[in-house]
Legacy VTK file of the C-alpha trace (Angstrom):
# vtk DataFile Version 3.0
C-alpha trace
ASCII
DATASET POLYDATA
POINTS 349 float
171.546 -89.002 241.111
169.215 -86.761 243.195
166.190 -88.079 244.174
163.154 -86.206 243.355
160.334 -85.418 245.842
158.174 -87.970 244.816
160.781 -90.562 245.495
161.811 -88.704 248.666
158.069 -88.949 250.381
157.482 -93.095 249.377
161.162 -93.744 251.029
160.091 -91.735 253.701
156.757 -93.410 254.775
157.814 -96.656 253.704
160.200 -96.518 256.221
157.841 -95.599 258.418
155.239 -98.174 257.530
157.942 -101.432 257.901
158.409 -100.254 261.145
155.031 -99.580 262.441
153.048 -102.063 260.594
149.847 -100.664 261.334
150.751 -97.425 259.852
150.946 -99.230 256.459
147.349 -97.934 254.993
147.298 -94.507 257.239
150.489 -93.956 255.069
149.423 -95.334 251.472
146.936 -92.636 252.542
149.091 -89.803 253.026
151.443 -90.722 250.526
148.244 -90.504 247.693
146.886 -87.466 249.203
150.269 -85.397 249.165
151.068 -86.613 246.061
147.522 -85.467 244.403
148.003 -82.133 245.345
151.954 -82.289 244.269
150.830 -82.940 241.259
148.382 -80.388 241.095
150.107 -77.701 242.553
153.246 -78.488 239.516
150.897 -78.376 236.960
149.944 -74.495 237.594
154.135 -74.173 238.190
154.714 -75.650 234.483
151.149 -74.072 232.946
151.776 -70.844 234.613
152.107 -68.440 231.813
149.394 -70.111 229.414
146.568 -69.305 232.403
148.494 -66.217 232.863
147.568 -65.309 229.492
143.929 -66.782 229.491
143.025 -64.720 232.746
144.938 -61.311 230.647
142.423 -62.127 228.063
139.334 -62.507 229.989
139.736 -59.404 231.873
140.963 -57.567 228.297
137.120 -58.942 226.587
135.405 -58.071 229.969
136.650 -54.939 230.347
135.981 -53.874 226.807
132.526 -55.487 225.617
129.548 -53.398 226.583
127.758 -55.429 227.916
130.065 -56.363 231.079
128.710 -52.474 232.424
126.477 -53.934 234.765
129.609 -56.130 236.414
132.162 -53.103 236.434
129.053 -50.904 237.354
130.804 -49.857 240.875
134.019 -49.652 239.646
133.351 -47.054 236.760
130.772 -45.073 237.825
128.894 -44.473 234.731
128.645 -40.651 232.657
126.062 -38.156 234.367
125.303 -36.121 231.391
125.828 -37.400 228.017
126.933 -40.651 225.921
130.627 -40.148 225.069
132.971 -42.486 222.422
136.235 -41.898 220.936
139.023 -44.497 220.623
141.549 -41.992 222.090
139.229 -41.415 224.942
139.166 -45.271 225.935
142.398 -45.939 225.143
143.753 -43.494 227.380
140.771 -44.186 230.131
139.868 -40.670 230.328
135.761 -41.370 230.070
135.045 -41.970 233.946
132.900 -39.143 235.293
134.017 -39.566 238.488
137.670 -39.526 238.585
138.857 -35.550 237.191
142.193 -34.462 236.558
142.433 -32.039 239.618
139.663 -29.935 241.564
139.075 -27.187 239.311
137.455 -30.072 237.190
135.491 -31.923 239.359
133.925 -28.090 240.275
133.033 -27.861 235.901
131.813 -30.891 236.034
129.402 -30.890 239.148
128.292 -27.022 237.425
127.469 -29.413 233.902
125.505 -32.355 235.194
122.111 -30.803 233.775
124.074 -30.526 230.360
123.172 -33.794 227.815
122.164 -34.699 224.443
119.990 -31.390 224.370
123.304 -30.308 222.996
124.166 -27.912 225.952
121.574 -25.911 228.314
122.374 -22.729 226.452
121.184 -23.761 223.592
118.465 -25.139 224.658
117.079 -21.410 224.406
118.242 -20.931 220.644
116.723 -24.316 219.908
113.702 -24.389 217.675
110.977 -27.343 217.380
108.149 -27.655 215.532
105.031 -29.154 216.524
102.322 -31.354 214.541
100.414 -28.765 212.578
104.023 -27.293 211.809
105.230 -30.736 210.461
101.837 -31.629 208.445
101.988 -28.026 206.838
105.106 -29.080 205.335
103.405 -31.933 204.100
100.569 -29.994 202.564
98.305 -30.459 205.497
97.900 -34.269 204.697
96.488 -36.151 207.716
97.135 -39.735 208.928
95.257 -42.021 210.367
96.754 -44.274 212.956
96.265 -47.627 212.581
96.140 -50.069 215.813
98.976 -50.229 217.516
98.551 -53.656 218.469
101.136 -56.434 217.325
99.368 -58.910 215.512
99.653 -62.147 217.444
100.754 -65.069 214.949
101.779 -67.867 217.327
104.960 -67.335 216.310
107.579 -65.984 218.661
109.034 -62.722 216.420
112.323 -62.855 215.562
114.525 -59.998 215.594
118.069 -59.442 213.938
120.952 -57.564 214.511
121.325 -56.383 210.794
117.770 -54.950 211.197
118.701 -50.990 210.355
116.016 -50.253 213.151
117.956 -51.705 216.116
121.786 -50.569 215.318
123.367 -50.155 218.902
125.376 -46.477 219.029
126.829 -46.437 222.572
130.331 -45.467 224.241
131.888 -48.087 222.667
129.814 -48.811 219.532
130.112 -45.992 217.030
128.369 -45.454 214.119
129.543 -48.434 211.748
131.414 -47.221 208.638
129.113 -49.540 206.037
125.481 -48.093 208.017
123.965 -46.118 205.342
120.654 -43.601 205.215
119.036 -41.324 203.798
117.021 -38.150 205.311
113.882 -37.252 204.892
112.661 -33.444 205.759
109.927 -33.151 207.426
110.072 -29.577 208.041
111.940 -26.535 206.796
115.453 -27.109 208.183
114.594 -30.135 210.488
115.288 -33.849 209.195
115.406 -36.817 210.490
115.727 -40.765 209.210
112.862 -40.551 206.304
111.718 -44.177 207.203
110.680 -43.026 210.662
108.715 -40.108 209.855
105.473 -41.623 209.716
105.575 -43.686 212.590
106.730 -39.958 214.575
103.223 -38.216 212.741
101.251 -40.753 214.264
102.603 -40.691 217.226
102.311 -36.779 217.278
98.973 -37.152 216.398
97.586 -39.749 218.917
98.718 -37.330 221.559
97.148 -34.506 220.436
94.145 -36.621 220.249
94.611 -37.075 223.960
95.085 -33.428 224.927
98.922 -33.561 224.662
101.181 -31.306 222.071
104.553 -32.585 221.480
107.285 -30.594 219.837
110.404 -31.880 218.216
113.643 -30.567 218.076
117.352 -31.644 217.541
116.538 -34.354 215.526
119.100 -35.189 212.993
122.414 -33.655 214.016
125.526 -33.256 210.951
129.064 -34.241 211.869
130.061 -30.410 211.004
127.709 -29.605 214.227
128.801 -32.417 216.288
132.552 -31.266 216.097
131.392 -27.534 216.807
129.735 -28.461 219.786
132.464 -30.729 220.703
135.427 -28.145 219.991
133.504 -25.776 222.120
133.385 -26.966 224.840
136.993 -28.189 224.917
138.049 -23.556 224.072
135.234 -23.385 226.824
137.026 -25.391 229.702
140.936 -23.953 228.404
139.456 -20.694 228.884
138.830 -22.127 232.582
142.348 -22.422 232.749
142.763 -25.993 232.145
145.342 -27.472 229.516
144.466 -29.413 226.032
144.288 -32.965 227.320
141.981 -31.711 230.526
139.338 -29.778 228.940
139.239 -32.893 226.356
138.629 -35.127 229.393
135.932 -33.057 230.432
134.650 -32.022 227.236
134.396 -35.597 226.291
131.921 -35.926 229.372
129.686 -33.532 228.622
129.046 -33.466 224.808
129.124 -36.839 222.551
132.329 -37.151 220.822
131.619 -36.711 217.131
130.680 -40.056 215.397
129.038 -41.735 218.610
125.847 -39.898 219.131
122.238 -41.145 217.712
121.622 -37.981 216.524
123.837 -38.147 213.531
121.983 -41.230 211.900
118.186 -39.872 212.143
117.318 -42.198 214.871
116.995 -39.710 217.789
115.012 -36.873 218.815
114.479 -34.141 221.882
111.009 -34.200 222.335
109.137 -31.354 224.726
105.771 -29.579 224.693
103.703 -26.719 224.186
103.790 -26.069 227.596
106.988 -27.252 228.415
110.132 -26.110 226.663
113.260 -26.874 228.495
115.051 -30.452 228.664
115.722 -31.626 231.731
114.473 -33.820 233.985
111.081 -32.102 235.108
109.910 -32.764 231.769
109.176 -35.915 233.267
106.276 -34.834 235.639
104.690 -33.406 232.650
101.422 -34.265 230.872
104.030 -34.908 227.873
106.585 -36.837 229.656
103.986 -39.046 230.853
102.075 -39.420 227.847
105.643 -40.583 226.109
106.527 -42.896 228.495
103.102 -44.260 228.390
103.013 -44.669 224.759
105.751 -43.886 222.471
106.685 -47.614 222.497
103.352 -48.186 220.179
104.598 -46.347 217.936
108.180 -48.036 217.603
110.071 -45.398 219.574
111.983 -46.207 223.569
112.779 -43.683 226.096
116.459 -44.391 224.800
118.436 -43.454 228.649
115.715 -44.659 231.210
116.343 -44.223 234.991
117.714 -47.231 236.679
120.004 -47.862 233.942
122.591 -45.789 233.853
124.684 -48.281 235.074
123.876 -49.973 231.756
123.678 -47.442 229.343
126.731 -45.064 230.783
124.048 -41.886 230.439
122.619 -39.827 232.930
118.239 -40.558 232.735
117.093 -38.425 230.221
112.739 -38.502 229.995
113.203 -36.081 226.806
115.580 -38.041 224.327
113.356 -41.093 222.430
114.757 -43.357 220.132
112.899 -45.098 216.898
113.669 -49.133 216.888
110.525 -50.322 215.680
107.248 -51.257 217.026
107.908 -55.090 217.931
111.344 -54.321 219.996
109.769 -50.690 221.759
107.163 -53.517 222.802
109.241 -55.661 223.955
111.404 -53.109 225.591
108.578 -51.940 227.635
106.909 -54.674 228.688
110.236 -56.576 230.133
111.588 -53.090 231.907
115.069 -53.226 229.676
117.020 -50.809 227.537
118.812 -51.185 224.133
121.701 -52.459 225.754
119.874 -55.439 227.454
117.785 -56.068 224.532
121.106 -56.787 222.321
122.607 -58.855 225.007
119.307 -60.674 225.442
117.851 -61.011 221.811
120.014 -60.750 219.368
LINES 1 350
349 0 1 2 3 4 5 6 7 8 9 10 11 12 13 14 15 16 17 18 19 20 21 22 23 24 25 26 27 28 29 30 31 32 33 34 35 36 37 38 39 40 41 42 43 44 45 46 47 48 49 50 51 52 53 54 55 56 57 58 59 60 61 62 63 64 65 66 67 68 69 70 71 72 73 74 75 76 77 78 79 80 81 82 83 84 85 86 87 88 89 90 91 92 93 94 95 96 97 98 99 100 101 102 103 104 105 106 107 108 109 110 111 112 113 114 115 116 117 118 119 120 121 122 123 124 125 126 127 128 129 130 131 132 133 134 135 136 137 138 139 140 141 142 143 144 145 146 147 148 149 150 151 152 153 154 155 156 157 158 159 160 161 162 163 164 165 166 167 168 169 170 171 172 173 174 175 176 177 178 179 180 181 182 183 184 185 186 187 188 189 190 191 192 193 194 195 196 197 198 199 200 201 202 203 204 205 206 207 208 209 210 211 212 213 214 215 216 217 218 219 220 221 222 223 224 225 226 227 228 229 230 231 232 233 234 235 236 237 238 239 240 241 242 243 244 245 246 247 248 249 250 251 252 253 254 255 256 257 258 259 260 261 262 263 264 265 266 267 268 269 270 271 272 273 274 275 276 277 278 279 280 281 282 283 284 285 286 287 288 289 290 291 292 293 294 295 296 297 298 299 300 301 302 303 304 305 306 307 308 309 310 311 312 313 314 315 316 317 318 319 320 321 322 323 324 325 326 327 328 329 330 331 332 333 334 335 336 337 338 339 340 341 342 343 344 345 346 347 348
């Protein structure tokens, strides 16, 4: 019968140890210390494919939860102009930015890094927006009077919940749940939005224009119908370049949010600019408006949804025009600790 290792190593350095007798315990030694490891090392042999499989599914959650961006933040780059989702998109890893099908792309692309959720700098020409006195005449000129802005202090740390309707997370990979339900409100001829966040945007309107500043909304709510138009379009915009199908839906799905992904279509998002400033892009940021927003929208419930620093996070390119309602207690919150939606969930709820 063959021996097996085991056997083989104690016949070995027994042997040895009989006939060097003070190599007995210099032996026991080595005998316990190979054998440890032996024993070790077969346990991996015989376990292989069940740790095979636990690493495959580590990596497979990892990869996909959104909240592993800032750990695969090197590796994928993140989207310079615009949050993108679709399922086919993912699954066929066609949302990195930085890695185009061939030259001619990666040319398109660098030409559409100013292009975001301002639907596409084009428009942003056609696009109208309606400032405070515009949105209160639609309301019969009724006024409102901002009450402090202040959280009341309870003692009691404030608990926040994921089913809250305020604080529904709409990213790359978190599309607009099927069961998430709302209902518009108009607040101007042609222009809606989410009606529960209406007020909260008239007092913030308000309050500015008390301090010198005139904001203007536009591209609030956005339909599906519109979403696919924009979408389509640019896909017959980048074939016309030349490219085939599957390429200018690459691209296209870098530049413009695939249709059921974007904030937009539940009322929760607005473009915001001023009287003096009517184009969205960055600069908006030096203004009087851009300041006064970052300053204080969060009192108000609303976040600078894509702030810079965190693109690594969020997957967008910083955008100081695009402000998103989640209530005052979490825009607090939000502010005060430096972090985005996507923190917030991982940190809060």
């Amino acid at each position: 019968m063959k021996k097996t290792f085991r056997e083989k190593l104690i016949v070995k350095f027994t042997g040895i140890a009989r006939a060097h007798r003070s190599m007995k315990y210099p032996c026991l030694t080595v005998v316990a210390v190979v054998l440890f490891f032996y024993h070790i090392l077969m346990h991996f042999v015989n376990n292989g494919k069940r740790y095979a499989s636990v690493v495959f599914v580590a990596i497979f959650f990892m990869s996909s939860c959104s909240f592993s961006f800032a750990v695969f933040a090197e590796r994928t780059g993140f989207i310079s102009t615009q949050e993108t989702y679709s399922a086919i998109v993912e699954d066929s890893d066609i949302t990195l930015a930085e890695q185009p099908v061939n030259p001619q792309e990666q040319i398109i692309l660098e030409e559409n890094t100013a292009v975001s959720e301002c639907e596409t700098e084009e428009d942003s020409e056609e696009m109208v927006a309606y400032s405070l006195d515009d949105l209160l005449a639609h309301r019969e000129g009724e006024a409102y009077q901002a009450p402090s802005t202040d959280i009341e202090d309870t003692g009691e740390e404030y608990v926040f919940s994921s089913s809250d309707w305020r604080l529904v997370l709409i990213n790359k990979q978190h599309p607009i749940p099927e069961e998430y339900d709302f209902t518009l409100g108009t607040f101007t001829a042609g222009m809606r939005c989410d009606e529960r966040i209406i007020e909260d945007l008239l007092l913030m309107m308000q309050a500015a224009k008390a301090d010198g500043v005139n904001l203007e909304v536009c591209s609030p709510y956005r339909g599906d119908n519109r979403q696919e138009y924009l979408f389509n379009r640019k896909i017959k915009k980048y074939m016309g370049q030349g490219m085939s199908y599957m390429e200018a839906y690459k691209l296209a799905s870098q530049t413009v949010t695939v249709p059921g992904a974007s904030e937009h279509q539940v009322g929760l998002a607005l473009d915001i600019w001023s009287d003096t400033y009517k184009t969205l892009d960055k600069g908006f940021e030096d203004t009087e408006a851009g300041r006064w927003l970052a300053e204080h929208s969060c009192e108000y419930g609303f976040i600078l949804r894509y702030p810079e620093g965190k693109e690594y996070i969020t997957s967008i390119e910083y955008e100081p025009w695009h402000f998103r309602y989640v209530g005052r207690e979490a825009a607090m919150t939000m502010k005060q600790e430096n972090i985005c939606l996507e923190e917030f969930w991982d940190k809060y709820l």
